[in-house]
N, CA, C and O atoms as a GROMACS GRO file, in nm:
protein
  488
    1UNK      N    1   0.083  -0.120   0.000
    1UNK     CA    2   0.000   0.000   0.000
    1UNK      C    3   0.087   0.126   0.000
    1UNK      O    4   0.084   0.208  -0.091
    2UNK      N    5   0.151   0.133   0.091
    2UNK     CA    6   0.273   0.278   0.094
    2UNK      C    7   0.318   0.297  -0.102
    2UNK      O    8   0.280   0.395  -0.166
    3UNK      N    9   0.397   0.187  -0.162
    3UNK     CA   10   0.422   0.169  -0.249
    3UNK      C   11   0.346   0.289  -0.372
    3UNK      O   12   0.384   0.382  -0.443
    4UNK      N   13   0.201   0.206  -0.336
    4UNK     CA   14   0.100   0.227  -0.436
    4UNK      C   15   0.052   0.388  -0.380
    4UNK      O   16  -0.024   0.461  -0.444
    5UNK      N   17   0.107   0.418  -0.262
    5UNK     CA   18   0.056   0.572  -0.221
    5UNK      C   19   0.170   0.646  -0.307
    5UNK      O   20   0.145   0.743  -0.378
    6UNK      N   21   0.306   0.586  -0.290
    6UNK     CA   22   0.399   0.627  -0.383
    6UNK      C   23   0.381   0.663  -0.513
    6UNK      O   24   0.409   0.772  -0.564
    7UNK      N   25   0.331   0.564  -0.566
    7UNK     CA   26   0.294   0.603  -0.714
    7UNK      C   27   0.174   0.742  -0.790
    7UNK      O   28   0.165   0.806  -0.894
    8UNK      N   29   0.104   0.728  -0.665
    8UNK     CA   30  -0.002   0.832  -0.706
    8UNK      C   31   0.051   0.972  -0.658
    8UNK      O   32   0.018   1.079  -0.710
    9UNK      N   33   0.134   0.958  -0.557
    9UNK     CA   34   0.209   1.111  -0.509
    9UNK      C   35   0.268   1.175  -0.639
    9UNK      O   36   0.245   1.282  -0.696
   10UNK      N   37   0.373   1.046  -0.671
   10UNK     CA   38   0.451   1.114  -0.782
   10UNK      C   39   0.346   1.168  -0.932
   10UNK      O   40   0.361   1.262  -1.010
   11UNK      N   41   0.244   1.063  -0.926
   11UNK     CA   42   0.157   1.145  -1.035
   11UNK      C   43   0.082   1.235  -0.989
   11UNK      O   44   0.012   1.277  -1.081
   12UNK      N   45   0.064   1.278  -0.910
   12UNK     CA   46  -0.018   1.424  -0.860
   12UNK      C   47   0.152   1.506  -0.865
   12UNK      O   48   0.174   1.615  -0.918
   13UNK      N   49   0.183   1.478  -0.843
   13UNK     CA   50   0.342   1.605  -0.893
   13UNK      C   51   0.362   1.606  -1.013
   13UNK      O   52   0.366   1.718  -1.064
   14UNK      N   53   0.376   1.515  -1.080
   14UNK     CA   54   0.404   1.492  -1.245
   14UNK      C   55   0.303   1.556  -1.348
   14UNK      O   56   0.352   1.603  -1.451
   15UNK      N   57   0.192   1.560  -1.333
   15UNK     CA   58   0.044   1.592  -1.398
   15UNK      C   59  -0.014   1.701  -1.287
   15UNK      O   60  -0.133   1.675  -1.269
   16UNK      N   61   0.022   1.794  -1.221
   16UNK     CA   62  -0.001   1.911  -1.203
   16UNK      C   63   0.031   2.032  -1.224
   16UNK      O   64   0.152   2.054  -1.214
   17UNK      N   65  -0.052   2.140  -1.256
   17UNK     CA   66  -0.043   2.223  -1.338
   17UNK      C   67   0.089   2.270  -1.324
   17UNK      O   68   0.136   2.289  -1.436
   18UNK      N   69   0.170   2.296  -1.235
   18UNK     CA   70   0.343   2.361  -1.220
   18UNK      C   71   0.370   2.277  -1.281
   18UNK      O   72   0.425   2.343  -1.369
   19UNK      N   73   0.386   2.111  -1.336
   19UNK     CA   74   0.498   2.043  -1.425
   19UNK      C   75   0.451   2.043  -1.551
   19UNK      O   76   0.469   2.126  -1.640
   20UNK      N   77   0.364   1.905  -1.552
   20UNK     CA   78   0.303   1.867  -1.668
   20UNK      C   79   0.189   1.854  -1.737
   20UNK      O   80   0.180   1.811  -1.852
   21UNK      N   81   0.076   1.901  -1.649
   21UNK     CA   82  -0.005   1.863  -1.702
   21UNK      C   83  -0.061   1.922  -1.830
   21UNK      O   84  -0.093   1.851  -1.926
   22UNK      N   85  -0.073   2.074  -1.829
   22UNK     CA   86  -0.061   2.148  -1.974
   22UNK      C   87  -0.012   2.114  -2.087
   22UNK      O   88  -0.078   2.122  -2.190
   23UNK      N   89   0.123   2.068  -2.082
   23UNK     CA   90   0.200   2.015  -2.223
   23UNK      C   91   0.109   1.900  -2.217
   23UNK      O   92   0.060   1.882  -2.329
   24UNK      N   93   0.061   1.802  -2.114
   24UNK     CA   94  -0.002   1.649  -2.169
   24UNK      C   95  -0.142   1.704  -2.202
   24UNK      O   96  -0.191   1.637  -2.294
   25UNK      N   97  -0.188   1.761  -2.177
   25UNK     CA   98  -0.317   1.779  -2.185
   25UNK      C   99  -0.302   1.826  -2.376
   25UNK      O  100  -0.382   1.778  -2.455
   26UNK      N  101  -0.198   1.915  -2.421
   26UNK     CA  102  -0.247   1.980  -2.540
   26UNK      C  103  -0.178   1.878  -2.623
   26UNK      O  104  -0.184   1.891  -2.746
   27UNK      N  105  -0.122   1.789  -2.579
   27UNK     CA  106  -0.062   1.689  -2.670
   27UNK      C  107  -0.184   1.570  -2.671
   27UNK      O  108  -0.242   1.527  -2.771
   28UNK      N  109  -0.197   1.543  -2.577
   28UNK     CA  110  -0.338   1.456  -2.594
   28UNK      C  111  -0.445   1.526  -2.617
   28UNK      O  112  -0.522   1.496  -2.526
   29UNK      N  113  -0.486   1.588  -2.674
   29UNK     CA  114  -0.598   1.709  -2.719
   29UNK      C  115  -0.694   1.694  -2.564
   29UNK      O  116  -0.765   1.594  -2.572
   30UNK      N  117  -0.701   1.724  -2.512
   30UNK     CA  118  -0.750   1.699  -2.394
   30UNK      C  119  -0.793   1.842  -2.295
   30UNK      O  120  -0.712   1.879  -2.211
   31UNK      N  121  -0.930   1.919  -2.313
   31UNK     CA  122  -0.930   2.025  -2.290
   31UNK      C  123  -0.923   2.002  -2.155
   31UNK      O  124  -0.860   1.906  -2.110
   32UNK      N  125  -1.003   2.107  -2.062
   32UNK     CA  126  -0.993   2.100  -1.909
   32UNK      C  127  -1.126   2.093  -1.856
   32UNK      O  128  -1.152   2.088  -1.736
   33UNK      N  129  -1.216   2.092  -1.959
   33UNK     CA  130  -1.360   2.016  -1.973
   33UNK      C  131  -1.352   1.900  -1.958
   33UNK      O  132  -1.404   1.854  -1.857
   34UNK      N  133  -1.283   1.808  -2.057
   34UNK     CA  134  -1.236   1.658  -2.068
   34UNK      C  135  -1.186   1.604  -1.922
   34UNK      O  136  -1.204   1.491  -1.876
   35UNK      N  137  -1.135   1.689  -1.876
   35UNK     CA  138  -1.042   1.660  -1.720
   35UNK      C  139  -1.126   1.669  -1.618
   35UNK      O  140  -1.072   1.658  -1.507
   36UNK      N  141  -1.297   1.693  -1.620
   36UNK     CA  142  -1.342   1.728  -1.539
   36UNK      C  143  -1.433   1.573  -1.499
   36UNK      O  144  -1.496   1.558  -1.393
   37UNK      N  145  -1.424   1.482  -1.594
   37UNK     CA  146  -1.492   1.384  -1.632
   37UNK      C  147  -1.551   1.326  -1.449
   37UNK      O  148  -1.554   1.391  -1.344
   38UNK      N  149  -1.583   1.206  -1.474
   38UNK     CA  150  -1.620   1.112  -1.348
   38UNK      C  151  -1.444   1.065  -1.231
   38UNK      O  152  -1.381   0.960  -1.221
   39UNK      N  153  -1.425   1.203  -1.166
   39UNK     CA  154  -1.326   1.125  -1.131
   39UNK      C  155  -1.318   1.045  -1.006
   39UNK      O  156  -1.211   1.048  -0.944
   40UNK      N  157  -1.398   0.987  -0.968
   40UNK     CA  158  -1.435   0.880  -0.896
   40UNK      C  159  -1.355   0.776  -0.956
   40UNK      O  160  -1.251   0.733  -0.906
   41UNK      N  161  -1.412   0.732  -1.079
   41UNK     CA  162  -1.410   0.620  -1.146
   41UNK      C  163  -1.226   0.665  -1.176
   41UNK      O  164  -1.150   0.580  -1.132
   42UNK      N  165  -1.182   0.744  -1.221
   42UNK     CA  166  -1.049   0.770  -1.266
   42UNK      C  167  -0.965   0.754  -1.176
   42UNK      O  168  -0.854   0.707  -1.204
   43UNK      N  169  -0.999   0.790  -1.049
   43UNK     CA  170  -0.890   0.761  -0.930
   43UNK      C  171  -0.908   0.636  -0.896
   43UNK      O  172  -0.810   0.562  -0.897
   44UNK      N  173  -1.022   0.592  -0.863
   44UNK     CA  174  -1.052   0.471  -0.821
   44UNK      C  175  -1.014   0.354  -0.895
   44UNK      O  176  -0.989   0.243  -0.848
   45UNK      N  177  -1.013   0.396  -1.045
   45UNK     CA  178  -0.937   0.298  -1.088
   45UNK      C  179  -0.762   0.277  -1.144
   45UNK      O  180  -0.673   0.193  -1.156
   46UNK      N  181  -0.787   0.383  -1.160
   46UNK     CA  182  -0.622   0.418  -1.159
   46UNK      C  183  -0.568   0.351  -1.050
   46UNK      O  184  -0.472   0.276  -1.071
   47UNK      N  185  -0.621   0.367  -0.915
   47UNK     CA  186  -0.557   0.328  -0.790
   47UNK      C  187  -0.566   0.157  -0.761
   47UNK      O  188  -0.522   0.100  -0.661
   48UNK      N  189  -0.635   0.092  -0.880
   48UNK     CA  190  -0.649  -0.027  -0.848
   48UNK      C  191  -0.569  -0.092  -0.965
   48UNK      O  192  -0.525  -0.206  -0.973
   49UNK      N  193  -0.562   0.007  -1.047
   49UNK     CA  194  -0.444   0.005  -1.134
   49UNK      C  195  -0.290  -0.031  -1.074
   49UNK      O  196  -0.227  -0.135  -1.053
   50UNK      N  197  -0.267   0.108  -1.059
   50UNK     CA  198  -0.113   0.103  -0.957
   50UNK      C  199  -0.123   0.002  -0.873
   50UNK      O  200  -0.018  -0.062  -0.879
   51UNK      N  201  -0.211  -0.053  -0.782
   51UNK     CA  202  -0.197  -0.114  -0.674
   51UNK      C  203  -0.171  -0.270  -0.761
   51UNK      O  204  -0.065  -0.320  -0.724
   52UNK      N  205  -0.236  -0.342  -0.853
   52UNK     CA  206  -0.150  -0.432  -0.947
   52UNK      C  207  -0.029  -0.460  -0.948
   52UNK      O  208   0.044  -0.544  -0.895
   53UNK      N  209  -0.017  -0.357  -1.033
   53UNK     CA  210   0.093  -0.294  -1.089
   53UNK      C  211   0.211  -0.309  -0.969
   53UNK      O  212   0.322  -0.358  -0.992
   54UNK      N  213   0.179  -0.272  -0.869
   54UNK     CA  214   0.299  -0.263  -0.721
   54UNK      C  215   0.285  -0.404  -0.662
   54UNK      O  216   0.352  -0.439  -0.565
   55UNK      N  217   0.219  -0.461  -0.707
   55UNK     CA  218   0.167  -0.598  -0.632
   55UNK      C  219   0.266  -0.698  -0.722
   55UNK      O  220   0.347  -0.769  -0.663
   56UNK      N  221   0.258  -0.702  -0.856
   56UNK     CA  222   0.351  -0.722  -0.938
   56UNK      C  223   0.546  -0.731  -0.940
   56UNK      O  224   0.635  -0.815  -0.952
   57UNK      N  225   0.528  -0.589  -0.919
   57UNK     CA  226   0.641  -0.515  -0.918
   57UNK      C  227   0.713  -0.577  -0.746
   57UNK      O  228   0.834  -0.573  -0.725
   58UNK      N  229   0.636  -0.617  -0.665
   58UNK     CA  230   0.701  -0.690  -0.516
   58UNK      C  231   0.691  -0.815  -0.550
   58UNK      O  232   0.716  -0.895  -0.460
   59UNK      N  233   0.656  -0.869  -0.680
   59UNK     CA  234   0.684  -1.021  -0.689
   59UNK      C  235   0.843  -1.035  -0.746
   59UNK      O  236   0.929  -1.121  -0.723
   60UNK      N  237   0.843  -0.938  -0.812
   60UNK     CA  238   0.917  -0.932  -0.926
   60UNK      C  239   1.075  -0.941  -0.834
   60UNK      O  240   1.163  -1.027  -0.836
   61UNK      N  241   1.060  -0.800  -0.751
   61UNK     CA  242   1.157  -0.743  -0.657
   61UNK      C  243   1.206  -0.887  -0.538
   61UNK      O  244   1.323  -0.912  -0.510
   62UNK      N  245   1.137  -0.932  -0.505
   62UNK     CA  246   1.130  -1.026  -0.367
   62UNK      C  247   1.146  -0.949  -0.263
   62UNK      O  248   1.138  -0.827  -0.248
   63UNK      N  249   1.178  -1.071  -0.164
   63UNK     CA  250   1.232  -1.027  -0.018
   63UNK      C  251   1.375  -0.997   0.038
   63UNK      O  252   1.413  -0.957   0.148
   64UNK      N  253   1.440  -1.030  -0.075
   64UNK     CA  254   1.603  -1.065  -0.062
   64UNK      C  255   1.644  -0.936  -0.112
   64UNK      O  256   1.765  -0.946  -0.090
   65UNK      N  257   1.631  -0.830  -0.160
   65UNK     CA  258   1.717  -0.717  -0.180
   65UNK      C  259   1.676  -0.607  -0.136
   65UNK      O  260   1.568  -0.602  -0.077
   66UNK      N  261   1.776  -0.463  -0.161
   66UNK     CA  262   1.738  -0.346  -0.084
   66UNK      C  263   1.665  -0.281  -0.127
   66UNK      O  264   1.597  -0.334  -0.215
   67UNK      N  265   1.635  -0.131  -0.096
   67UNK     CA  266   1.605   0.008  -0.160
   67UNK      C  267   1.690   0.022  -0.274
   67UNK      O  268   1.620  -0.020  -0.366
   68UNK      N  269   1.780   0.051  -0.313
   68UNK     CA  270   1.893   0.042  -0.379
   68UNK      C  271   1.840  -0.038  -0.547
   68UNK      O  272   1.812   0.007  -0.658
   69UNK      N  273   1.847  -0.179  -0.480
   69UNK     CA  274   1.796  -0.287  -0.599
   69UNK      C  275   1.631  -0.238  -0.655
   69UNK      O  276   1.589  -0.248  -0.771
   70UNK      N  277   1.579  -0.199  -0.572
   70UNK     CA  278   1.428  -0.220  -0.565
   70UNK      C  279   1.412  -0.113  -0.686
   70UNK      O  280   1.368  -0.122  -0.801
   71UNK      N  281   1.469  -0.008  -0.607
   71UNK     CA  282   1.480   0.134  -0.723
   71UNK      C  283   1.532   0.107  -0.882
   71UNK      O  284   1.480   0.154  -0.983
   72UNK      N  285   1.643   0.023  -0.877
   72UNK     CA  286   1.673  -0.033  -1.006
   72UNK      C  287   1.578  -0.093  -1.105
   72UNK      O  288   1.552  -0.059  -1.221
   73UNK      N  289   1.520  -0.218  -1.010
   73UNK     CA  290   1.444  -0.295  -1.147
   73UNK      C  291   1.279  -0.217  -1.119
   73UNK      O  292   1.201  -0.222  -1.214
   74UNK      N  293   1.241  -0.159  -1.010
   74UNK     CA  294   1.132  -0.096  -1.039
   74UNK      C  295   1.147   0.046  -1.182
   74UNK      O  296   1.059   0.076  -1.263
   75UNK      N  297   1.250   0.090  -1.174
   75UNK     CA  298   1.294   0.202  -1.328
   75UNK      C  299   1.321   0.107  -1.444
   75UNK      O  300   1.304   0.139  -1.562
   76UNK      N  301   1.364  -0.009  -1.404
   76UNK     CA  302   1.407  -0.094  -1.586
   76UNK      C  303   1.291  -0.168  -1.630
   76UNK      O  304   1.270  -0.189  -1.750
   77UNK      N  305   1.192  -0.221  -1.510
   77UNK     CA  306   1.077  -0.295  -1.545
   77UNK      C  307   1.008  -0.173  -1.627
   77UNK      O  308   0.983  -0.172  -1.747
   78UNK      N  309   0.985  -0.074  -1.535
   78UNK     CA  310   0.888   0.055  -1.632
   78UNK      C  311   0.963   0.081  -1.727
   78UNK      O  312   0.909   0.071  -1.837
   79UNK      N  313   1.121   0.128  -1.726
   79UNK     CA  314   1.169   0.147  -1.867
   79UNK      C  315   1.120   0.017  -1.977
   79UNK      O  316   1.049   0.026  -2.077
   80UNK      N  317   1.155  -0.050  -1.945
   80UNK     CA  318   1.162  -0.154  -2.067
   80UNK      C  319   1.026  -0.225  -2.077
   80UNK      O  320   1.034  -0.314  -2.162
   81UNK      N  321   0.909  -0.218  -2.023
   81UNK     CA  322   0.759  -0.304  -2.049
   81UNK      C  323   0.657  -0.154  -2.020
   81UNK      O  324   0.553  -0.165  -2.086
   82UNK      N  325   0.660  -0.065  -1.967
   82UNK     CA  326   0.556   0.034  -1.966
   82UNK      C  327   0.555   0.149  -2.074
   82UNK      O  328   0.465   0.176  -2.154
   83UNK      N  329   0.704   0.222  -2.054
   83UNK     CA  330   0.738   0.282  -2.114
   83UNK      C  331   0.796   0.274  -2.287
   83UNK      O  332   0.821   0.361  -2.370
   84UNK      N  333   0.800   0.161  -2.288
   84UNK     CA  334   0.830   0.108  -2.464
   84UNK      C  335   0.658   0.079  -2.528
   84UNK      O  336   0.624   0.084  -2.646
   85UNK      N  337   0.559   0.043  -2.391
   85UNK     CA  338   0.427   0.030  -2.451
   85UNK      C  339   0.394   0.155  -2.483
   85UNK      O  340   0.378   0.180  -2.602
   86UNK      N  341   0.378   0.254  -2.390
   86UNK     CA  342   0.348   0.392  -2.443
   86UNK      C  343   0.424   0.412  -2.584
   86UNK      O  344   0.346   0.422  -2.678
   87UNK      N  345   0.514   0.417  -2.605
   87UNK     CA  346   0.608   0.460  -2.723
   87UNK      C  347   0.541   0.377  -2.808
   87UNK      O  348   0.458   0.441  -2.873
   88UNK      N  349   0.541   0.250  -2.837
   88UNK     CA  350   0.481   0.133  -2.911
   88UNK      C  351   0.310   0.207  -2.984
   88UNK      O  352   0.267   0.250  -3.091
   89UNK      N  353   0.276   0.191  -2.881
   89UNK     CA  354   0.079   0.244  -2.920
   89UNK      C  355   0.098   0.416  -2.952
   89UNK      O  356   0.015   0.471  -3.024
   90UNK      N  357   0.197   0.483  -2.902
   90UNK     CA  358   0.196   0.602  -3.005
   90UNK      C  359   0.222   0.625  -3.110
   90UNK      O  360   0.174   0.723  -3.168
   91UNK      N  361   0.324   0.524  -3.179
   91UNK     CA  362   0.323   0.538  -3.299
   91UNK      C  363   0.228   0.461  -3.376
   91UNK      O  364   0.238   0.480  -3.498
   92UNK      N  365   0.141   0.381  -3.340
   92UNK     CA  366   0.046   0.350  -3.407
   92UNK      C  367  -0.051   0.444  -3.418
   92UNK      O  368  -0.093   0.470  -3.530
   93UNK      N  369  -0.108   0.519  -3.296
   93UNK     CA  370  -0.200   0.601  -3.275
   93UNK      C  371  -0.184   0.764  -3.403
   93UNK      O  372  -0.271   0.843  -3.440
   94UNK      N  373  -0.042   0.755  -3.434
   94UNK     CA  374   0.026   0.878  -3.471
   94UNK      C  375   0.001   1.018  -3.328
   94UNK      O  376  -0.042   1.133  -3.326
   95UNK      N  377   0.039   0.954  -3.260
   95UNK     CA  378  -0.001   1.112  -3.126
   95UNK      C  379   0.186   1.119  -3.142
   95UNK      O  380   0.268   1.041  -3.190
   96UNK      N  381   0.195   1.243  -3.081
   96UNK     CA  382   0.329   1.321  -3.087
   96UNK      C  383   0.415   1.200  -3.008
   96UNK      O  384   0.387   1.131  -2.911
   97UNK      N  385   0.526   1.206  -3.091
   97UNK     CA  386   0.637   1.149  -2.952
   97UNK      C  387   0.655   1.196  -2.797
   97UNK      O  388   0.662   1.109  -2.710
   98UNK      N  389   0.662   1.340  -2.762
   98UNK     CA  390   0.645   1.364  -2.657
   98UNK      C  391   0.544   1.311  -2.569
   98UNK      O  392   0.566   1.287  -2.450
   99UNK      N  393   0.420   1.292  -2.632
   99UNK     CA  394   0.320   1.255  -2.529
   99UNK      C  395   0.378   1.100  -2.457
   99UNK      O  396   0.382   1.075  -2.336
  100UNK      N  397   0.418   1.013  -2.566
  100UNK     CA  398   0.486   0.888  -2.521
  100UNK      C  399   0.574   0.935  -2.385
  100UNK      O  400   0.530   0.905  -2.274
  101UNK      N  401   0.715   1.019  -2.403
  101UNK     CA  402   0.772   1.061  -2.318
  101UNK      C  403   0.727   1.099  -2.202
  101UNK      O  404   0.771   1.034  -2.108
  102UNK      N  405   0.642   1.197  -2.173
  102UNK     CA  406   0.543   1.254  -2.062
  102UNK      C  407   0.519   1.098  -2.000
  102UNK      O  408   0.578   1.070  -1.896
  103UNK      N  409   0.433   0.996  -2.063
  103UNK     CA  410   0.373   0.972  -1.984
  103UNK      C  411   0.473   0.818  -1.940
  103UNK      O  412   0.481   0.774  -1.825
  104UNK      N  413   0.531   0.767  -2.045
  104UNK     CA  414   0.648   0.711  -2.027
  104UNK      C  415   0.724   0.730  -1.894
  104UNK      O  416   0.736   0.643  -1.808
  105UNK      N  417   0.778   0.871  -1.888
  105UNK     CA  418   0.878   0.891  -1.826
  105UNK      C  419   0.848   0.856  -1.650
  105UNK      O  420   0.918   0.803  -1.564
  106UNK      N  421   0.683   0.925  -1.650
  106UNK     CA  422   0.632   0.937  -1.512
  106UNK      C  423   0.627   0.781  -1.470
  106UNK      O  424   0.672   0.762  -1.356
  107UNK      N  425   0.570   0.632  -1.555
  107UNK     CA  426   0.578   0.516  -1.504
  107UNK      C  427   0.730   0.480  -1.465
  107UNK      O  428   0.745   0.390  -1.382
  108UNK      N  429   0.865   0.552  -1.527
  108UNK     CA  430   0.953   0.544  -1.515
  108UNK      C  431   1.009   0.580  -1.362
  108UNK      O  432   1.083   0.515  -1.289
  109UNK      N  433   0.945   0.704  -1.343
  109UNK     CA  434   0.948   0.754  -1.206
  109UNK      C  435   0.898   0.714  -1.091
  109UNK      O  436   0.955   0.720  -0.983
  110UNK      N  437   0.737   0.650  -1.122
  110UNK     CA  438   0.660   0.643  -1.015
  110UNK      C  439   0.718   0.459  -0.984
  110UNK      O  440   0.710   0.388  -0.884
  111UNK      N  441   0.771   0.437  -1.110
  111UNK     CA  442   0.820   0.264  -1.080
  111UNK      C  443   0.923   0.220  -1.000
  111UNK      O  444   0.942   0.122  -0.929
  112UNK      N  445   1.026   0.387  -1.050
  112UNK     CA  446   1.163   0.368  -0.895
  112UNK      C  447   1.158   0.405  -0.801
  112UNK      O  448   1.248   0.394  -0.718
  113UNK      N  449   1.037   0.467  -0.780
  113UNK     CA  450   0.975   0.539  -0.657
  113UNK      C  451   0.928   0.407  -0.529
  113UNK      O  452   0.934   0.395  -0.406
  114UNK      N  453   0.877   0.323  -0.653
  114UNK     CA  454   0.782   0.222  -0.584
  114UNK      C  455   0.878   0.098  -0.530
  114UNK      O  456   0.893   0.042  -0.421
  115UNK      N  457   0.940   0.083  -0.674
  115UNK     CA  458   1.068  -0.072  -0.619
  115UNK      C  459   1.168  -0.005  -0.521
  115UNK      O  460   1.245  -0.085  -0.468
  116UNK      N  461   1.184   0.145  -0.480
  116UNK     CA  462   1.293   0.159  -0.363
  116UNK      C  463   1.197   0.115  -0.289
  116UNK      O  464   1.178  -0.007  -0.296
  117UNK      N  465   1.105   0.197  -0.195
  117UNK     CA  466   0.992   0.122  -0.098
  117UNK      C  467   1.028  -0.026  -0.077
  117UNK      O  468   1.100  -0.084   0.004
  118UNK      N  469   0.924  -0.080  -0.215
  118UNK     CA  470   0.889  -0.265  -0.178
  118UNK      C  471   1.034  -0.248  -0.148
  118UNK      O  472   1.039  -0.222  -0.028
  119UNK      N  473   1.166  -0.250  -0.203
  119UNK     CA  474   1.273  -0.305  -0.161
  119UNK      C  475   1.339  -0.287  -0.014
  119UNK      O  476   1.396  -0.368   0.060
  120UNK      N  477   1.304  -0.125  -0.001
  120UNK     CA  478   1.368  -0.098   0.138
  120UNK      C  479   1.263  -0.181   0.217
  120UNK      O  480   1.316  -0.246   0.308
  121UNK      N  481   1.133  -0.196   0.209
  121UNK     CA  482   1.052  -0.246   0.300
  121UNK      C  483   1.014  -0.378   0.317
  121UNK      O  484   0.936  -0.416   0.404
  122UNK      N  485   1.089  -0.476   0.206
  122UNK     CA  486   1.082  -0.609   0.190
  122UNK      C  487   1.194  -0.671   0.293
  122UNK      O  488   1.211  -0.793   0.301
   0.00000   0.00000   0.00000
């Protein structure tokens, strides 16, 4: 759970208006009407999302290594399976490369965020 609180911190920093959310929003055509949607359902599932996702990510990690390790393969798992999907379905989609990046980068973040945790806390 801490983990998965991890992950949503760093996206409420990442996707708020001081960083990113403006550039993602006009890259994903995405007015601030669009943003106003059911967000019940958006957090709520997002959060059952991440919480997967971290549930995963402590199988992956085990019990046997540190913060240190955890931080490692939680950034290479998202580099190399989250972040190549974003990139992957954008160029099919034709949406800008950046948007890949944006949102890429943040699973990148919120993933070493999460494997230091499980690791320091495993």
């Amino acid at each position: 759970m801490v983990s998965t609180l991890a992950f949503f911190v760093v996206g409420g920093i990442w996707y708020s208006p001081l960083v990113l959310l403006r550039p993602y929003q006009r890259l994903a055509g995405l007015t601030d009407a669009d943003m106003q949607g059911d967000t019940a359902r958006t957090f709520g599932g997002s959060f059952l999302a991440a919480l997967l996702a971290n549930l995963t990510l402590a199988c992956i990690i085990g019990t046997e290594r540190g913060g240190w390790d955890g931080l490692l393969v939680g950034a290479g798992v998202s580099l190399g399976l989250v972040a190549t999907a974003f990139v992957t379905t954008g160029l099919f989609e034709r949406k800008p490369f950046a948007l890949a990046l944006i949102q890429g980068s943040y699973y990148v973040v919120a993933g070493a965020a999460s494997g230091l945790i499980i690791g320091w806390l495993g």
